[in-house]
C-alpha positions as a printed Julia matrix, in Angstrom:
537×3 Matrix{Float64}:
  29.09  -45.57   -0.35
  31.38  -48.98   -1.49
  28.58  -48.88   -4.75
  29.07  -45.14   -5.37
  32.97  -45.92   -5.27
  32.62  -48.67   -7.71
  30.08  -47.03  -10.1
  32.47  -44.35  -10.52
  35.39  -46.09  -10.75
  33.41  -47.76  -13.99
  34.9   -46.89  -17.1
  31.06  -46.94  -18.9
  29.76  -44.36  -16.42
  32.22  -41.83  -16.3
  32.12  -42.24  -20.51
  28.51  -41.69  -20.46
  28.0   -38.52  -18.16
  27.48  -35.43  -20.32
  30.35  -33.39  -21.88
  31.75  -30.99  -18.8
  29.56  -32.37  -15.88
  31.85  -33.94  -13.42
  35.41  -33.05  -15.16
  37.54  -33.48  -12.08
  36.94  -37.43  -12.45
  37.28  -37.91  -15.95
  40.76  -36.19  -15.7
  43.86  -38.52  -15.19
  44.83  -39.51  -11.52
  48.38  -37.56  -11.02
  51.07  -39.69  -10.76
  52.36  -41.0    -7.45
  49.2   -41.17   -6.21
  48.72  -44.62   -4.62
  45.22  -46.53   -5.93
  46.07  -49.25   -3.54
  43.0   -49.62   -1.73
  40.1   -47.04   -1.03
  40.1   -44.89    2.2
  37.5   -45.67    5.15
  34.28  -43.78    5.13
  35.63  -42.06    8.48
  38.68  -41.15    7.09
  37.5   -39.22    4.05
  34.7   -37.46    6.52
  37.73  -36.12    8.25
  40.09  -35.04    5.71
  38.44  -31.64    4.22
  37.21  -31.24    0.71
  39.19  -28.32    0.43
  42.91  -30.6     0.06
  43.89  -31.23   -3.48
  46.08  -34.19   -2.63
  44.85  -37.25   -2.0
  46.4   -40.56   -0.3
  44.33  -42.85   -1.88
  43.74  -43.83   -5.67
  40.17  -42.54   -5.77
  39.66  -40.13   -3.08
  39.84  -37.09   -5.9
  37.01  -38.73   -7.37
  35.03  -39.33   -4.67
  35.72  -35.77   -2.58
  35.07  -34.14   -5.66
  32.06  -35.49   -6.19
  30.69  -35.15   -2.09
  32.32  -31.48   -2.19
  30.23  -30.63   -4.94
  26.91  -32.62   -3.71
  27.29  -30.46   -0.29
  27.61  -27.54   -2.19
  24.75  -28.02   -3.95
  22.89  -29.08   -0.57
  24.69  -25.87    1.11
  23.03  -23.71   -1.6
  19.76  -25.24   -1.54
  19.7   -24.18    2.45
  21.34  -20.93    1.77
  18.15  -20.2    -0.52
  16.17  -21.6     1.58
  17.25  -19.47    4.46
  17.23  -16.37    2.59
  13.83  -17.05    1.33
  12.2   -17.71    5.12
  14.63  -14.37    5.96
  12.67  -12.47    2.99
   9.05  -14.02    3.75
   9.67  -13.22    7.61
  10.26   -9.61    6.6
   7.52   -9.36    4.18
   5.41  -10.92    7.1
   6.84   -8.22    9.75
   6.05   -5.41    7.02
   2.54   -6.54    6.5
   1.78   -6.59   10.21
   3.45   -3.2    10.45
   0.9    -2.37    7.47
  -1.84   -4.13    9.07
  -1.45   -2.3    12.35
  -1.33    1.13   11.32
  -4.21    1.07    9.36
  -5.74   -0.78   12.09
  -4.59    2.43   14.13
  -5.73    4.98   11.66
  -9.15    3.19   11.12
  -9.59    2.8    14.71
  -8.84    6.85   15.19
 -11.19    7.24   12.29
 -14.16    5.89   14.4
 -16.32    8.47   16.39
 -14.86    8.41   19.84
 -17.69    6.49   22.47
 -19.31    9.84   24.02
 -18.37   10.81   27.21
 -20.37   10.9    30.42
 -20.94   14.31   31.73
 -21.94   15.54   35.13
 -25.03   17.47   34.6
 -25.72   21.22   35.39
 -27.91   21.61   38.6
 -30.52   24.41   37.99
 -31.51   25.82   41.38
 -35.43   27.19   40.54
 -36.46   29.18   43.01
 -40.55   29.36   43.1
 -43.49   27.72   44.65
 -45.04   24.23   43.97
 -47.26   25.42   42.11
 -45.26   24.92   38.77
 -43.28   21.7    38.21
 -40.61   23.23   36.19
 -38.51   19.47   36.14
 -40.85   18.77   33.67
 -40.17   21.93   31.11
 -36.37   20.9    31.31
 -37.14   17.51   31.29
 -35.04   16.3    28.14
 -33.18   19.07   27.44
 -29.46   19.35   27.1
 -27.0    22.17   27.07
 -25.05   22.47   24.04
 -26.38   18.63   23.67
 -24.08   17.53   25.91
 -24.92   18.17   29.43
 -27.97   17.23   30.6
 -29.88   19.85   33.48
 -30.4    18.62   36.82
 -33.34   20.92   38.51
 -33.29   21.48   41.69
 -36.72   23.63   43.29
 -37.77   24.67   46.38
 -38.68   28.39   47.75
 -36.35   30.47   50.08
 -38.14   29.6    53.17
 -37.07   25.94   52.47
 -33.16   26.74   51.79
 -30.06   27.44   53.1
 -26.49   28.02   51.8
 -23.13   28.87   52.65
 -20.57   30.55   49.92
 -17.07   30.39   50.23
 -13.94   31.95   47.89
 -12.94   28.94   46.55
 -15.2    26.34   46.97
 -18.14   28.14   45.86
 -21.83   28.43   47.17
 -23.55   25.21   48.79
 -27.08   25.07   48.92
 -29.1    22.8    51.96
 -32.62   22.0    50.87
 -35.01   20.51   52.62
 -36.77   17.76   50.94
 -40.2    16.33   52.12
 -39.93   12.22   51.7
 -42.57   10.48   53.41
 -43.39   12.36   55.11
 -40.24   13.3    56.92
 -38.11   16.22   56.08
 -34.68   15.26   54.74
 -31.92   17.48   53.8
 -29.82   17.56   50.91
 -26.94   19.27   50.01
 -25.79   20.51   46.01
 -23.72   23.39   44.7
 -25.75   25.46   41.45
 -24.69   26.12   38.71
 -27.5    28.46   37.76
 -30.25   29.89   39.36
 -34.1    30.95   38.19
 -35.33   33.16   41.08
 -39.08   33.55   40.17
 -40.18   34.26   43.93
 -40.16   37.92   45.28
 -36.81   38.27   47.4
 -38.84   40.64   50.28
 -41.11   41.74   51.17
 -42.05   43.27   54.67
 -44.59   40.29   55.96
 -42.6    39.29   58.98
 -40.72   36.2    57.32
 -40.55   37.27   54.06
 -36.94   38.86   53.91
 -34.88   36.69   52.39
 -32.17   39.29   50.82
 -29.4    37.4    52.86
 -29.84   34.15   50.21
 -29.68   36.75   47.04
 -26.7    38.05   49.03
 -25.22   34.42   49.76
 -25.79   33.46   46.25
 -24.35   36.36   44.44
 -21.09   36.0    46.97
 -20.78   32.7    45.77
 -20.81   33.94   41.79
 -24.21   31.92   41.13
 -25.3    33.07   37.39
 -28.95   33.74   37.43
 -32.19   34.91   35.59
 -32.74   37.85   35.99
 -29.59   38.78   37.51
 -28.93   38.72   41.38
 -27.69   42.54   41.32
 -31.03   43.5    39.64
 -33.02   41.24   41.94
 -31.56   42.86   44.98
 -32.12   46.3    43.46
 -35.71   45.32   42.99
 -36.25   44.69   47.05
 -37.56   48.02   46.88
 -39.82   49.74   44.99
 -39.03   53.22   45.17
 -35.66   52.22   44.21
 -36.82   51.18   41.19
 -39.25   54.02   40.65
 -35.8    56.46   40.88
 -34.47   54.69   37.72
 -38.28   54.91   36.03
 -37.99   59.23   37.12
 -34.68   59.17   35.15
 -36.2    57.41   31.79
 -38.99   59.93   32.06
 -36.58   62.64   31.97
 -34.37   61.49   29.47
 -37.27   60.02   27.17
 -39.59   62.91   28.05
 -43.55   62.82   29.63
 -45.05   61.88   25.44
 -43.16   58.61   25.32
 -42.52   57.42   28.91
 -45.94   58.96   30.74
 -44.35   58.4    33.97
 -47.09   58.87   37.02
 -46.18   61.58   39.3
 -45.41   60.06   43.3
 -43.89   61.43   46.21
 -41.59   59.56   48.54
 -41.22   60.14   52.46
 -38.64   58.18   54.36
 -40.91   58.51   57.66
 -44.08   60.09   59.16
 -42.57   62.97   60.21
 -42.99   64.72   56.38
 -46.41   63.32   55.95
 -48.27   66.62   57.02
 -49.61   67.39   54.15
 -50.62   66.54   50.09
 -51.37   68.65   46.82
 -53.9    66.32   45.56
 -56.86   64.48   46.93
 -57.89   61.74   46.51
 -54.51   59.8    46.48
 -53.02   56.62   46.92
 -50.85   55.94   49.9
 -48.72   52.77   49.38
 -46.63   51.67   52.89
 -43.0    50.14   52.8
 -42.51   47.44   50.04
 -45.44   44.72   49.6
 -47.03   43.06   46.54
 -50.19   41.96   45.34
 -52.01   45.58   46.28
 -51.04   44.78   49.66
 -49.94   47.95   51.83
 -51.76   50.48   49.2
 -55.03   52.27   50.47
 -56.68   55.06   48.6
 -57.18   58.24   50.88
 -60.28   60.49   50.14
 -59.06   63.75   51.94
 -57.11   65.38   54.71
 -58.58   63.99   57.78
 -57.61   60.28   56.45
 -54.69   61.16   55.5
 -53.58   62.06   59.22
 -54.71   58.84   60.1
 -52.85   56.6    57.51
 -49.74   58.74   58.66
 -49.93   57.33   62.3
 -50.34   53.84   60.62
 -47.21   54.49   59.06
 -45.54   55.69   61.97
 -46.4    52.26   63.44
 -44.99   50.52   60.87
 -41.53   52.39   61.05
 -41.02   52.32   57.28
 -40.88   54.53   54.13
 -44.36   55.26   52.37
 -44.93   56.88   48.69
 -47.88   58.87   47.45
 -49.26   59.02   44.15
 -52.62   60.9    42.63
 -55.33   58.48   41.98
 -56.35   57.85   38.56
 -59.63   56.91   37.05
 -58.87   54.25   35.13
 -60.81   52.32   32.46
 -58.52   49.74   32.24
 -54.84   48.56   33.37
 -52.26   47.71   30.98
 -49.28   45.17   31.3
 -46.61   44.64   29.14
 -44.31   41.7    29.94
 -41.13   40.75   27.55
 -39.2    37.24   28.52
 -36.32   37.41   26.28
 -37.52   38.2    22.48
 -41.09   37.8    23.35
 -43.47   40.44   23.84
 -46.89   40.53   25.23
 -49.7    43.58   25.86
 -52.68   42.85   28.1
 -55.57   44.46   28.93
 -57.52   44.07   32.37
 -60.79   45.7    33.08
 -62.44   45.6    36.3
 -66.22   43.81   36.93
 -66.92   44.14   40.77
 -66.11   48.22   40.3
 -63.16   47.7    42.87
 -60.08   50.45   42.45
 -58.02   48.2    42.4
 -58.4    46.06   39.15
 -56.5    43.32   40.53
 -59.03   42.58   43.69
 -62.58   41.11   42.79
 -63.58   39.79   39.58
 -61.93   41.41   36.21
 -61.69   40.65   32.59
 -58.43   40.11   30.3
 -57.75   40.43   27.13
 -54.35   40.19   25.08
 -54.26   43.54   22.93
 -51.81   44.63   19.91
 -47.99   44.94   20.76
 -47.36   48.54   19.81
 -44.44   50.59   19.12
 -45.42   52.54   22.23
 -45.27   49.5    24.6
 -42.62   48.2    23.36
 -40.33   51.27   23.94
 -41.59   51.16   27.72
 -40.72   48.3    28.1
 -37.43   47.63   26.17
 -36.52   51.16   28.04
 -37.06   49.6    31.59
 -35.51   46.31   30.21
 -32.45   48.15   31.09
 -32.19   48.96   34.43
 -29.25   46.87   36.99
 -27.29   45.77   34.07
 -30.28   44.23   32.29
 -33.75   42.41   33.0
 -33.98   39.1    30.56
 -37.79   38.99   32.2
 -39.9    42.02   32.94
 -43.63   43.99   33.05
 -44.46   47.43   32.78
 -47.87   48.03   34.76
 -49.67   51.09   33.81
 -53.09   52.95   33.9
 -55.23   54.11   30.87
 -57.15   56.57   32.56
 -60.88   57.67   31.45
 -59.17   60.82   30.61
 -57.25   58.85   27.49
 -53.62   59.36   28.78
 -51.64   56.12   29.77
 -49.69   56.65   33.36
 -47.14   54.08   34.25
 -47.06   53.1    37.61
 -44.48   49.91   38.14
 -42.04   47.83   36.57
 -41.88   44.07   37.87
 -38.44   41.49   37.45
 -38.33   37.81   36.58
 -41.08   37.32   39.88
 -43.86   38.42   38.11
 -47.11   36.31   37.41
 -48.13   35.22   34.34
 -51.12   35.64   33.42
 -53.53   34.85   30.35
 -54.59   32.22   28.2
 -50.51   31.86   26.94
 -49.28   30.86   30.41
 -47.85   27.39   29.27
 -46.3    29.01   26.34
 -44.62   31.71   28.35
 -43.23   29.04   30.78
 -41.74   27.19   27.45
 -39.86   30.91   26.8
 -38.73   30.88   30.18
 -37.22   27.38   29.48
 -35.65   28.26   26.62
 -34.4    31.39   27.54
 -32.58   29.53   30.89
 -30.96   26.91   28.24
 -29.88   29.94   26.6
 -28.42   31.82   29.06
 -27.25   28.69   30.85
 -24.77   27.19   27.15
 -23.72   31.3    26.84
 -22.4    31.54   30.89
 -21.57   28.13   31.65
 -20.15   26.56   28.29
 -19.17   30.01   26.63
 -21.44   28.89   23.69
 -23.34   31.66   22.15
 -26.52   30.14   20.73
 -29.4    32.25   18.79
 -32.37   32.69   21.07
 -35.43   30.95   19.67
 -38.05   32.53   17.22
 -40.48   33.97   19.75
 -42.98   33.1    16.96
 -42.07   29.72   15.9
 -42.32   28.96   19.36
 -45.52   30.84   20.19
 -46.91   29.31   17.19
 -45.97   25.49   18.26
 -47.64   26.24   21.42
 -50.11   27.89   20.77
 -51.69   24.86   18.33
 -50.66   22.51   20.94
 -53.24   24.36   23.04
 -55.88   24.74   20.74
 -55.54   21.39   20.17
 -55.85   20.24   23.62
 -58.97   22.81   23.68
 -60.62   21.67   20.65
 -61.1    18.09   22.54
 -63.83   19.84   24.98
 -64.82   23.07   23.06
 -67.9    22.58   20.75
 -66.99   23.13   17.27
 -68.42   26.9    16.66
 -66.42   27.55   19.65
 -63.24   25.92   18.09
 -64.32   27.55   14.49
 -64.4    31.23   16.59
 -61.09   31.12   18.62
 -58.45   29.49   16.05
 -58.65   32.87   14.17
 -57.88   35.24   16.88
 -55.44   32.74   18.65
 -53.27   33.43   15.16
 -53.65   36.29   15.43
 -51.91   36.61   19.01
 -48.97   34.92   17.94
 -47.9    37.72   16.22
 -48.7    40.01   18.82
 -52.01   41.09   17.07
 -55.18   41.21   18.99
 -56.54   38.22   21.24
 -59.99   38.24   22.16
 -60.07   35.74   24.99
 -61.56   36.57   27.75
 -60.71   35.28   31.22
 -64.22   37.0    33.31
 -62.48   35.52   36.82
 -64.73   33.49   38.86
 -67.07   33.26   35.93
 -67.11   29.49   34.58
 -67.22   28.72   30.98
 -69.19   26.18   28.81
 -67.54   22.7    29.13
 -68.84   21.59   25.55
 -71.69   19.81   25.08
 -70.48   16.62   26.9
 -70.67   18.64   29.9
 -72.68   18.31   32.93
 -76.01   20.91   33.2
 -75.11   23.92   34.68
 -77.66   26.07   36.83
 -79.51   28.68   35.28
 -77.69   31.68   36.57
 -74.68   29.97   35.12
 -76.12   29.7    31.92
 -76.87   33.28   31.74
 -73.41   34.55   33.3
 -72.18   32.52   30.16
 -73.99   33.61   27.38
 -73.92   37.37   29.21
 -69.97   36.72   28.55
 -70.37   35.76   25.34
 -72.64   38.72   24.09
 -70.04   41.15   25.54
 -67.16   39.54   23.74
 -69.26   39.53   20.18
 -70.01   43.28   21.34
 -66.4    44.04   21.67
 -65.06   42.59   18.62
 -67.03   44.51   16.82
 -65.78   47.87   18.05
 -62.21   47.07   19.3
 -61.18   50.71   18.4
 -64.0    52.4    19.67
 -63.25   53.38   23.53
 -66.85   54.92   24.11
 -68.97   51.61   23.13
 -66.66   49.54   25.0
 -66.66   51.54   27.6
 -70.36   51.03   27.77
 -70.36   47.83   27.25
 -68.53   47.44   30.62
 -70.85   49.51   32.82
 -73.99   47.52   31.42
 -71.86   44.64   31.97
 -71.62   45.71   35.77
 -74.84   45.96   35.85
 -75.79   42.44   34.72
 -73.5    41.03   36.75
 -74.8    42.46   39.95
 -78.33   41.96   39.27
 -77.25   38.54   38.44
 -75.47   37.95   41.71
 -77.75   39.98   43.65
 -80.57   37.5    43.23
């Protein structure tokens, strides 16, 4: 500090410093100032710069020069302050920048999906068909996956409540020990009859339970009660045949009694007396004339139950038409052991041509209870050409035929369907029926081709085609009859080998003369004839 003092007390150096930088020292001290001798370092730190007056000679010079040094220091921090203030700011902003679009991108991203509880599907049927594996894979709306859930009504029980719903006890079989376990449906496939009147068969109180406890279903539970009895059902069939007249809707005349007592007498002989409500051709026997007619009346007295009649018809074949959803089907059945009934013994199917006719049957009786999603109309060509219908199944019926994997796929679909529309409130289309008859039907002949010989293959692609679009089929099923394996096959017996190509020369035969009743006709009785000579020996 003592240099500084002396350096600019120097003459020279004030002289030499640039014209107007440090003025205050090159102007004259003011007089009376005493230059005696310089003031201490800690006396000029205390006296402010901001005094004019000075005590001492060169305290102007000095002050004036430390005032302005600190001002220049005081700016240099001022700027620097304000610059860290602005950076800070500009830092803040940026990470208020950076952090919405972090938020926007973030919101931007598909959200991670979302675990959903699956829908349980309660399938009620027999073991016979594993239907996990047709729903195996398949989502609702592709979101919720289906849980299913099988077992027939002899192995269930349930309990519905108001609010809580319906819950369902099944008994599972694991290792063999019976275990049970509890769920609450969400949807129901009832393809099991719901009574019948074998003791043990009446299990209306579980459609009951079920549709107390607002279970959806296929078909629905108010139609499957209604079906529990067949001339219940035959009442709705009297009033399509009255309002779509005997030409279109050949109804088949029958005559109900609620007991014995009425059973004294009938127009017609011979007749067919059918007792209560069975299935399968169980409870039906054909009556010749009066004297066995008295007798099945004190049968039915025993049994304590309703019993229908209905004029027997010579038929030369039954008919079925079955619809599942969009999908329609026509078969034909034709009986080889000569029985009257053509489902007992050995008979022959074949999928015919979908007409207009059929289809108004059954599209008419698709409409009965609200609504049947699956049906069958059963009926009778009679050897006197006129078609009588006799008996409309529900979603219970068998399937039959060569398409009975495909028609399990419809079923599939058409629960998915019905399942995303009730549950989900999501109306989707209904599958093509003949995309998806197509699909199947190559993944069959596929699987066929592996074992059929190659003339074989060459022969049935055509006509399978064909059936997809509801055209004529000509496969044969001939019952208990067994087919060539292929040539990798082992040697059958002769009588085998004749059966077969006896099979084969009737279903060249018919080809040939689809249209012509007579000749196939014929064909069937000599047919017969083979076959019992065949199994005779």
């Amino acid at each position: 500090m003592n240099y500084l003092r002396r350096r600019l007390s120097d003459s020279s150096f004030v002289a030499n410093l640039p014209n107007g930088y440090m003025m205050d020292l090159q102007r004259p001290t003011p007089p009376g100032s005493s230059t005696s001798s310089p003031a201490s370092p800690a006396t000029e730190r205390r006296q402010p710069p901001s005094i004019p007056n000075q005590t001492q000679g060169s305290a102007p010079g000095t002050g004036s020069f430390l005032s302005s040094f600190s001002s220049v220091v005081k700016s240099a921090q001022m700027a620097q302050n304000v610059a860290a203030a602005a950076h800070a700011k500009s830092a803040a902003a940026a990470a208020a920048a950076t952090s919405a679009e972090g938020g926007s991108t973030g919101s931007s991203q598909p959200p991670k999906p979302v675990i959903r509880k699956p829908k349980i599907l309660l399938v009620i049927d027999d073991q016979h068909t594993d239907w996990a594996k047709y729903f195996r894979g398949k989502k609702l709306n592709g979101e919720y996956e289906i849980r299913v859930e099988q077992a027939e009504f002899s192995e269930i029980n349930l309990a519905s409540c108001v609010n809580s719903g319906c819950m369902v006890d099944m008994q599972v079989n694991k290792g063999g020990t019976k275990v049970v376990r509890s769920f609450k449906p969400d949807f129901v496939l009832i393809r099991q009859h719901a009574f019948s009147m074998i003791p043990g068969e009446d299990f209306r109180n579980f459609v009951i339970g079920l549709h107390f406890g607002g279970i959806p279903s296929i078909n629905s539970l108010f139609s499957i009660y209604n079906f529990c009895s067949k001339p219940w059902v035959f009442s709705q069939m009297i009033k399509l045949y009255h309002s779509l007249g005997a030409e279109k809707f050949p109804l088949n005349e029958q005559t109900f009694y609620p007991n014995h007592m009425q059973m004294a007498t009938t127009p017609t002989y011979p007749v067919v007396v059918k007792m209560g409500h069975a299935h399968a051709g169980m409870g039906k026997i054909k009556v010749e004339n009066q004297q066995d007619f008295q007798d099945i009346t004190s049968v039915v007295a025993l049994a304590g139950t309703y019993a229908t009649t209905e004029p027997y018809v010579q038929s030369k074949y039954d008919i079925r038409i079955q619809k599942i959803g969009n999908n329609y089907k026509a078969y034909m059945r034709t009986s080889i052991s000569g029985n009257w009934k053509a489902n007992t013994g050995s008979a022959m199917l074949e999928q015919i041509a979908m007409t207009d006719r059929y289809r108004l049957w059954v599209d008419s009786c698709a409409e009965m209870f609200g609504g049947l999603d699956i049906c069958a109309v059963k009926a009778v060509h009679g050897k006197d050409g006129n078609d009588y219908i006799i008996e409309v199944m529900d979603s219970s019926m068998p399937l039959i035929g060569e398409h009975v994997e495909e028609d399990k796929q419809l079923i599939t679909e058409l629960v998915i369907h019905k399942m995303a529309q009730v549950l989900l409130g999501v109306s989707t289309p209904q599958p093509s029926s003949v995309k998806v008859t197509l699909l199947q039907t190559s993944s069959i002949r596929g699987h066929r081709s592996a074992s059929a010989s190659p003339s074989q293959s060459a022969q049935g692609s055509p006509q399978r085609a064909r059936s997809a679009t509801t055209s004529p089929s000509q496969a044969f099923q001939p019952g208990p009859i067994p087919a060539s394996s292929g040539p990798g096959a082992p040697k059958q017996s002769p009588q085998l080998n004749k059966s077969q190509s006896l099979t084969n020369t009737f279903t060249e035969t018919l080809r040939g003369s689809l249209t012509d009743d007579e000749a196939k006709a014929e064909t069937i009785r000599s047919l017969r004839q083979s076959f019992a000579s065949l199994f005779s020996d």
